[in-house]
DRENMIRO-761060 format. One line per field, with one value per residue (C-alpha): residue number from 1; x, y, z. Coordinates in steps of 0.25 Angstrom, whole numbers, plus 2048, in hexadecimal, padded with zeros to 3 digits. Layout:
N
num NUM	...
c1 X	...
c2 Y	...
c3 Z	...
// end
This chain:
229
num 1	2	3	4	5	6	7	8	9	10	11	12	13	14	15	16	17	18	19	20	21	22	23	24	25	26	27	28	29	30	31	32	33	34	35	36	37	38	39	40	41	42	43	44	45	46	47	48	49	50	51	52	53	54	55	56	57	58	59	60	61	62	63	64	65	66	67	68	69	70	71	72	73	74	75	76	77	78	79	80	81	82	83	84	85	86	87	88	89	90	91	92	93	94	95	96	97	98	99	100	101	102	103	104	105	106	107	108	109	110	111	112	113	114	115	116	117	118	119	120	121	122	123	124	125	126	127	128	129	130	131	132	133	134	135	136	137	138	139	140	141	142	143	144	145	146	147	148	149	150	151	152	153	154	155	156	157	158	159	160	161	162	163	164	165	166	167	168	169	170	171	172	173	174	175	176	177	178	179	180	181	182	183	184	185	186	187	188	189	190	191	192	193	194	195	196	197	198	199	200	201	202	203	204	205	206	207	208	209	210	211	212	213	214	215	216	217	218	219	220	221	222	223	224	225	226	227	228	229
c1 A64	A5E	A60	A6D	A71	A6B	A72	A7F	A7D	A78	A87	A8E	A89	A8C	A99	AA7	AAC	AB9	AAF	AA9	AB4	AB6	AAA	AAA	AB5	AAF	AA1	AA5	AA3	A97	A8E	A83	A82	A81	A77	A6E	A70	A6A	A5F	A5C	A5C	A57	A4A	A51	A5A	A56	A57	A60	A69	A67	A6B	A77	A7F	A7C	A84	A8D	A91	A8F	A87	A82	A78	A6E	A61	A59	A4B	A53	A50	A40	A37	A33	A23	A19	A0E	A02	9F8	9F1	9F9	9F5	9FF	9F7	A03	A09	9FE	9FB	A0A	A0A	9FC	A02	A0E	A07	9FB	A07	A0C	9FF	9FC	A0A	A09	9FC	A01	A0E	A03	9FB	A08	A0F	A04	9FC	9F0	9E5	9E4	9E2	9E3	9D8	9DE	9D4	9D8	9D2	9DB	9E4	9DB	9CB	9CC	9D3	9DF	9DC	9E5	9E8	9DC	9CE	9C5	9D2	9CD	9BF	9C0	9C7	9BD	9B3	9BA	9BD	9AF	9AB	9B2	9AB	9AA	9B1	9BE	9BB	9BC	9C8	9D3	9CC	9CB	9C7	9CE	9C5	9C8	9D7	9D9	9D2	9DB	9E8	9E3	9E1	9EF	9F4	9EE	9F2	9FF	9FF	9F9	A06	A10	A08	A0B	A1A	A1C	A14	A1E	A2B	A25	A22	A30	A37	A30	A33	A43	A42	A3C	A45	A51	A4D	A46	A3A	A31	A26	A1F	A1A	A11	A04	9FB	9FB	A09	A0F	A05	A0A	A18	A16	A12	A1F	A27	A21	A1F	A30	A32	A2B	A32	A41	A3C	A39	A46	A4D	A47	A4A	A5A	A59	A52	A5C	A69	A66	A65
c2 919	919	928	929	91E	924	932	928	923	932	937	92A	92F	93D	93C	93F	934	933	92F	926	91E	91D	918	90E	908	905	900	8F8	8EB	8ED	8F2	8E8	8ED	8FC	8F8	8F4	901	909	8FE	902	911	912	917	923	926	92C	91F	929	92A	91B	915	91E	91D	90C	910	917	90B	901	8F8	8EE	8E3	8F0	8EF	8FA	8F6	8F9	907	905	900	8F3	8F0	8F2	8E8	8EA	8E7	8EE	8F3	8EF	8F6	904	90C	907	908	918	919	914	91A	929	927	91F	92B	934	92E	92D	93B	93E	935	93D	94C	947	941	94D	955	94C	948	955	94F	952	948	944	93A	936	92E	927	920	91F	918	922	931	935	93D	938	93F	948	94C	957	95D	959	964	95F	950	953	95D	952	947	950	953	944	93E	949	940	938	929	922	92B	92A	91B	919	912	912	906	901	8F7	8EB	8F0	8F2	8E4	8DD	8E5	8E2	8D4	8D3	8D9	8CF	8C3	8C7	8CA	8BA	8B5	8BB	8B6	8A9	8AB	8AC	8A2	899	89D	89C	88E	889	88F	887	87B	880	87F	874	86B	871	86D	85F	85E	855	85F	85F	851	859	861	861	866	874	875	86E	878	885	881	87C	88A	890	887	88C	89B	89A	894	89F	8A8	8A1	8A0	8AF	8B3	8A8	8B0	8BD	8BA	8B3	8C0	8C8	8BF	8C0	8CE
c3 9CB	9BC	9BC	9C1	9B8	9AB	9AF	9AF	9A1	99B	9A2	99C	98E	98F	996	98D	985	98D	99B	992	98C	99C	99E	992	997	9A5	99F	995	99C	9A3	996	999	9A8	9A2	998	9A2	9AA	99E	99C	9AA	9A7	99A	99E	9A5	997	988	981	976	982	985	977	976	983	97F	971	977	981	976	97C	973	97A	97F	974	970	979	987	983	983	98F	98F	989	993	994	98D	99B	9A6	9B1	9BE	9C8	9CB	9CD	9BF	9B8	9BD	9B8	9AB	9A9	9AD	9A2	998	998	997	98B	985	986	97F	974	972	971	968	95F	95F	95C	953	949	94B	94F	95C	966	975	97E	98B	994	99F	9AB	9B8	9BF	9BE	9BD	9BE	9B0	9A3	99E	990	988	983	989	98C	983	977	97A	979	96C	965	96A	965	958	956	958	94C	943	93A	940	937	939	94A	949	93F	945	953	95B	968	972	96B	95C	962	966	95C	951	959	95A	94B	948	951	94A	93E	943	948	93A	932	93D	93A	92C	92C	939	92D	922	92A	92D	91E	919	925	91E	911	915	91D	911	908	911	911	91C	91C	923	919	91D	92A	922	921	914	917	91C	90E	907	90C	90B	8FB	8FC	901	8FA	8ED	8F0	8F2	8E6	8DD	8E7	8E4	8D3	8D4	8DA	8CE	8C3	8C8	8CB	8BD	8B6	8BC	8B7	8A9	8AA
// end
């Protein structure tokens, strides 16, 4: 059905123009019904195709991301069979990112993937004697330049978790901000908002009230320096 359908929409962009002001014509109520047709087929087209038969029939309400699969969870995978699949293609992908590394940069690499669930000997690429002369070649190196930039799942999770919290200490920062310069306006506006507040909260917004005051005198010199000349 997908296939057939895809074969449908290739013809419908390659067809002469005169078939396809026919065909406008006929499809120009039902482009929310022919949007979903191609969402459904999309994975069967080159999204260059994709994105330019959905210029070419002006439809509007489509975003980018229905071109892209949807993000996979991040978990183990408990169904057997799904699992050998995604492992298959995955390994796949791996071993290509490899070699275009290899060739793009002009470096030497490979890759030992080890699953016994799904194989009694690890795949090596791009060769088993390649793997070991480079392990061999790579443990000759000083250990200062073995261990830079190398981490292990603990080292791994514990810099994701510091990048994390100080991700979560500056969204704290600007949340705390955009709550002082709300109070900042509020008071300004009239607003009796001020008697709420403890020590620290009047301190920090005495702060911002005067950090935009140099900011606003600063900006009144400037435009007056500038006048005069």
């Amino acid at each position: 059905m997908g296939l057939d359908m895809s074969t449908n929409l290739i013809s419908l962009v390659s067809a002469p123009k005169t078939w396809n002001e026919n065909v406008y014509g006929h499809i120009a109520t039902g482009k929310h019904s022919l949007a979903r047709r191609i969402e459904n087929v999309q994975a069967a087209l080159d999204p260059i195709m994709v994105m330019n038969l959905v210029s070419s029939l002006d439809i509007k309400h489509l975003s980018p991301p229905f071109l892209f699969r949807k993000k996979i969870k991040l978990a183990y995978i408990t169904n057997d069979s799904t699992r050998k699949t995604i492992y298959k293609r995955r390994s796949k992908g791996l071993v290509k990112k490899v070699r275009e590394l290899t060739t793009l940069c002009g470096i030497q690499a490979f890759a030992v993937i080890n699953s016994p669930d799904f194989g009694s000997q690890a795949e090596v690429w791009p060769s088993l004697e390649d793997a070991r002369r480079l392990l061999s070649e790579f443990k000759k190196l000083p250990l200062s330049k073995q261990n830079k930039k190398m981490v292990n799942q603990e080292s791994f999770l514990e810099q994701s978790l510091a990048k994390a919290t100080q991700q979560l200490r500056k969204l704290r920062e600007e949340n705390r901000q955009k709550e002082l310069k709300e109070v900042m306006f509020e008071s300004l506006s009239g607003k009796g908002i001020l008697q709420s507040l403890n020590a620290m909260d009047l301190d920090e917004v005495d702060l911002l009230v005067k950090q935009n005051l140099t900011d606003i005198n600063d900006r009144v010199r400037v435009l007056t320096k500038a006048s005069r000349s």
